[in-house]
C-alpha positions in Angstrom: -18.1 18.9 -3.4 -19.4 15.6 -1.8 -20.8 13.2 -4.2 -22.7 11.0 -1.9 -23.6 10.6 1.4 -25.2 7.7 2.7 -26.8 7.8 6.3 -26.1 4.7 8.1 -29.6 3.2 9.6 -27.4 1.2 12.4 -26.7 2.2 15.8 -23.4 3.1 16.9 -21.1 -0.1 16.5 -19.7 -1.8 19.6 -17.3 -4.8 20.1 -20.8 -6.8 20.2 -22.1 -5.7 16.8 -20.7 -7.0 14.2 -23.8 -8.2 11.9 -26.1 -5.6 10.0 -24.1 -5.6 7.2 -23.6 -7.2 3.6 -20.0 -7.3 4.0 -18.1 -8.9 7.6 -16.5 -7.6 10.6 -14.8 -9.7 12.3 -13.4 -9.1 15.8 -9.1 -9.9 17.1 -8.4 -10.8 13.4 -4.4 -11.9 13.1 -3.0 -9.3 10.9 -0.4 -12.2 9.9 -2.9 -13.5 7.6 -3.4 -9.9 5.9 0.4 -8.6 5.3 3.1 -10.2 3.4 5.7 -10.2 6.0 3.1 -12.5 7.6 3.6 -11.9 10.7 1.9 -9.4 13.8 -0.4 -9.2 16.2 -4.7 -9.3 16.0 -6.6 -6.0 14.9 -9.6 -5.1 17.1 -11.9 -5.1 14.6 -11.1 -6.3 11.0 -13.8 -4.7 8.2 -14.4 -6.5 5.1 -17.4 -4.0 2.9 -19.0 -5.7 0.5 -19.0 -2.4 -0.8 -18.6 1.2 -1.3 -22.2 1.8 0.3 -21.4 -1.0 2.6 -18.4 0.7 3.6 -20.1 4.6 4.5 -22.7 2.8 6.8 -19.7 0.8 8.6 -17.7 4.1 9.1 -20.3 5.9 9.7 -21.3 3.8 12.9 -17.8 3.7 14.4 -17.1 4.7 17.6 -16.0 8.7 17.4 -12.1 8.9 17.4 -11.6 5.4 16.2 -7.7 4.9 15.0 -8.4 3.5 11.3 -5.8 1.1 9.2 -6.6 1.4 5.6 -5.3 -2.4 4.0 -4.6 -3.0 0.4 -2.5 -6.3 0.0 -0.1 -5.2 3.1 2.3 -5.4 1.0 4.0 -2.3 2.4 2.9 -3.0 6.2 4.1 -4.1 9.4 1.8 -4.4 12.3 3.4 -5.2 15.3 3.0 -7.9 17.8 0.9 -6.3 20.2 -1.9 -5.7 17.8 -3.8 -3.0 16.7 -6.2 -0.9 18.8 -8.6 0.0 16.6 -10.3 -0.9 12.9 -8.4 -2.3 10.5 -10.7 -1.6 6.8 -10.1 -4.1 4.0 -10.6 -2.3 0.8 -9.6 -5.6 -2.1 -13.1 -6.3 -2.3 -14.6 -2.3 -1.9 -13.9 -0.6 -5.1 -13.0 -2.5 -8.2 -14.1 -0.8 -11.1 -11.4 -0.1 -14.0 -13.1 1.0 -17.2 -11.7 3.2 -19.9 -13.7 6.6 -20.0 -11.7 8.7 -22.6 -9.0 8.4 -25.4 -6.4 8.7 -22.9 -8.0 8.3 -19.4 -8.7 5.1 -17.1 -11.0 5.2 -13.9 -9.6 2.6 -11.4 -11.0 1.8 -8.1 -8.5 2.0 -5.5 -9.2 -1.9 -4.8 -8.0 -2.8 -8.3 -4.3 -4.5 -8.2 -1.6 -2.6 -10.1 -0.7 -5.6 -11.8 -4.6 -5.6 -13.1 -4.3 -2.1 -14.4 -0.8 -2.9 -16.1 -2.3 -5.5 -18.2 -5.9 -3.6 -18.4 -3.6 -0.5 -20.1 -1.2 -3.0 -22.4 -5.3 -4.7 -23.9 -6.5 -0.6 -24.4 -2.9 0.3 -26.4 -2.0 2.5 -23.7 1.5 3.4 -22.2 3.4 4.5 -19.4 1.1 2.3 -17.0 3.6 -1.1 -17.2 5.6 0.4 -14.2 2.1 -0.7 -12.0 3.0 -4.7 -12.9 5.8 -4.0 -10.4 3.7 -3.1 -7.9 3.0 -5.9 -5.4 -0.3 -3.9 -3.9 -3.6 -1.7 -4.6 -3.8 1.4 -6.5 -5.5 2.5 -3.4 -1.9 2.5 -1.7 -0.3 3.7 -4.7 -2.1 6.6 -4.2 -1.3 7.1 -1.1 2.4 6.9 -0.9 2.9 7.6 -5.0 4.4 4.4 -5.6 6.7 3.5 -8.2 9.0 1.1 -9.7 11.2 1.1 -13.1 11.2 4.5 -13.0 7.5 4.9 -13.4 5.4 6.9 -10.4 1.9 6.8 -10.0 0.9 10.4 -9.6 2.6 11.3 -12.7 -0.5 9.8 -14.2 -3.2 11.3 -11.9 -5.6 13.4 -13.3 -8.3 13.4 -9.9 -8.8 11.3 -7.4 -12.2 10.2 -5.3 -12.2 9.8 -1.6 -13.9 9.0 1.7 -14.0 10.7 4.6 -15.1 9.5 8.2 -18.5 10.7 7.8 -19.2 8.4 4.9 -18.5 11.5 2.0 -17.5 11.2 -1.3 -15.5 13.8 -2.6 -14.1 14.4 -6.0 -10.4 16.3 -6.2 -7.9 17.5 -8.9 -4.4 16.2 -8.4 -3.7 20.1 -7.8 -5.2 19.8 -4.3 -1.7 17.7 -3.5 1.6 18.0 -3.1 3.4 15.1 -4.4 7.3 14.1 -3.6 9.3 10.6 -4.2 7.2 8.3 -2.1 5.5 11.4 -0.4 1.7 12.3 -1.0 0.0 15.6 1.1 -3.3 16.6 0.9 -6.8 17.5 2.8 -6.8 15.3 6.5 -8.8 12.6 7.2 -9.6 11.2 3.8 -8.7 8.5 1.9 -8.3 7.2 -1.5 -11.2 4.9 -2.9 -11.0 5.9 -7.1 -8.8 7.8 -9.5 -9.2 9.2 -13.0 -5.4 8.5 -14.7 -4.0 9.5 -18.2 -1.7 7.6 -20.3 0.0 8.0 -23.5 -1.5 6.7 -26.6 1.6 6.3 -28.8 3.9 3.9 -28.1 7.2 5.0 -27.6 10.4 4.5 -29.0 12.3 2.9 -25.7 9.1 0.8 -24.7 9.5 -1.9 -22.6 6.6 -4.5 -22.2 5.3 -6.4 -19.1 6.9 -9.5 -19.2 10.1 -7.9 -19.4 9.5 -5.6 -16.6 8.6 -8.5 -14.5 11.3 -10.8 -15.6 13.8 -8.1 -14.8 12.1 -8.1 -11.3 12.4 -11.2 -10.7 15.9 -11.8 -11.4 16.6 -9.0 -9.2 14.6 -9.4 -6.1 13.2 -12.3 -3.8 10.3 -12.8 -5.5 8.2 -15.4 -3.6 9.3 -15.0 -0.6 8.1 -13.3 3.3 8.9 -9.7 2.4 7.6 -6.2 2.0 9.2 -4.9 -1.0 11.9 -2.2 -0.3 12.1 -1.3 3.2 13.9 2.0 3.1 13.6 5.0 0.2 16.5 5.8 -2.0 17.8 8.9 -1.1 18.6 11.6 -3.3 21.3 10.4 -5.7 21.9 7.0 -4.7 20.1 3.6 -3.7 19.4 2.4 -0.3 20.3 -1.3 -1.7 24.1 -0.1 -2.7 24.3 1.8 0.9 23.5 -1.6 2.7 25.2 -3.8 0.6 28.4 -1.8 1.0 28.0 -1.6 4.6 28.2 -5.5 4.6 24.4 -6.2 5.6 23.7 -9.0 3.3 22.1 -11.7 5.1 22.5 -10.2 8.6 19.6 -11.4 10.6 17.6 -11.0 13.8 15.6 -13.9 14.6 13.9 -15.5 11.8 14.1 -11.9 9.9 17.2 -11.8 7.5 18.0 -9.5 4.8 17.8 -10.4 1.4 21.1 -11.8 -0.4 19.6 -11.0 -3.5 18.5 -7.3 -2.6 19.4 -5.9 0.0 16.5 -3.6 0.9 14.9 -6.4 1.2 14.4 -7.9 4.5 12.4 -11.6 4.7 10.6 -13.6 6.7 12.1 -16.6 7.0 9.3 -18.5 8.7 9.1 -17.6 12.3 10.3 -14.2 12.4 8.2 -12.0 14.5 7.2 -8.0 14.1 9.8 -7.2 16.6 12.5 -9.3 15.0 12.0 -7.6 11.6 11.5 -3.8 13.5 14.8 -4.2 15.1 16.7 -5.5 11.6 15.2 -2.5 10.3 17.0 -0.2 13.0 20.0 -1.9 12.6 20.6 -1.4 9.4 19.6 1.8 9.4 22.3 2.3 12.3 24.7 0.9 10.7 24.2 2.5 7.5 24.2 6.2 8.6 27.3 5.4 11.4 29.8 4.3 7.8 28.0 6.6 5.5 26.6 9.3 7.2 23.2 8.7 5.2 20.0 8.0 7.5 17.9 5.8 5.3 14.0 6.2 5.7 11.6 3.6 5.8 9.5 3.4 2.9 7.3 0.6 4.7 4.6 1.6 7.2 4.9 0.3 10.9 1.9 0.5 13.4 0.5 -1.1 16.3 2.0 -1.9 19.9 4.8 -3.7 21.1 4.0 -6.9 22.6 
């Protein structure tokens, strides 16, 4: 059932309009300064809402058949170097409410950090959300892809969700209307995450683990502070993509400035001047390499978009 609709009171938005609004919308924005690979080409148009109203009337004045990017952090992004044809929609600044609403439920905005909603859970004496410190992006994202890390998974914890559609409506779902999988969500087309009602334990249990733990382990473990994405490639089933590469020898191999991690290798880094390209074809190489000595084709876990340059 949609919750709200909002009619836009613009006219249809063109490459020349890009005022009318409380939020911005800036026009060939470099997508280098939005993802943490930090590199790609320049989005089209680049929408900063001020807003969840602000955000219906922007959508709702886009041109019909627009391709959309939804950006949290980009965190689990690469854009490359030829750009991105169409509207790239910022959503950090769009929906940021977290608020407790029952004994064992959170409401988050998908623009909240999961690092926010870690330590918002740990304040409220709830568990099972510390997993989300080790998630360098939005919940928004988390949604999408059910995101995970220390064994944690986000829709584990999902009791509905809200979302948007291209028309500007709201609509309000059970998690029952998706089918969830490791790193896989599936539901109704064209809509996209912007709140979610979650439930966490209220006892604390025996093998708890706190967050500065969880984040000490990952940084001892990963590159933390450096050019990357987080882990390019799933695990599959019964093993780790990180062990595959490793044993295939791919430790620091490297393609331009792109180079995979020493430290873990399903990570791959920017070194400074690597460029989308660089990084896409370190990505096929591994994966080459990987299923021609193991038989295992690794899947990427990060999402690639845009033209070639």
């Amino acid at each position: 059932m949609a919750l709200l609709h909002i009619q836009a009171t613009h006219q249809p938005m063109g490459d020349e309009m890009t005022c009318g609004y409380r939020g911005d919308i800036r026009l060939n924005e470099p997508m280098a300064r939005h993802t943490s690979w930090r590199c790609g080409g320049v989005a089209r148009r680049f929408l900063l809402p001020a807003d969840l109203e602000d955000l219906q009337a922007m959508l709702h004045d886009l041109p019909a058949g627009e391709p959309l990017l939804w950006l949290g952090l980009g965190s689990n992004l690469l854009v490359r170097d030829g750009g991105f044809a169409g509207s790239v929609i910022a959503m950090q600044g769009v929906t940021r409410q977290l608020e407790r609403i029952a004994v064992d439920q959170v409401y988050v905005g998908a623009g909240v950090p999961g690092a926010k909603l870690a330590k918002f859970c740990a304040r409220e004496g709830l568990y099972g959300a510390e997993f989300f410190a080790g998630i360098p992006g939005l919940v928004g994202g988390a949604l999408a892809m059910n995101a995970g890390a220390f064994g944690g998974e986000t829709w584990r914890h999902v009791v509905s969700v809200e979302t948007l559609n291209r028309q500007g409506e709201l609509r309000r779902r059970d998690a029952s209307d998706y089918q969830v999988a490791y790193r896989s969500v599936r539901g109704p087309a064209d809509e996209y995450f912007v709140a979610a009602t979650l439930r966490f334990g209220t006892q604390r249990p025996q093998q708890a683990v706190d967050i500065k733990q969880l984040l000490a382990k990952r940084a001892a473990t990963q590159p933390v502070g450096t050019a990357n994405c987080g882990s390019v490639f799933r695990n599959p089933p019964g093993d780790h993509a990180a062990r595959l590469i490793e044993q295939c020898g791919l430790k620091g191999k490297r393609i331009g400035g792109a180079v995979v991690s020493q430290k873990h290798a399903n990570f791959i880094i920017n070194e400074g001047d690597a460029s989308a390209a660089d990084i896409e074809a370190l990505i096929a190489q591994v994966r080459q390499r990987v299923a021609r000595q193991t038989g295992i084709t690794l899947q990427t876990e990060v999402r690639i978009v845009g033209e070639p340059a």
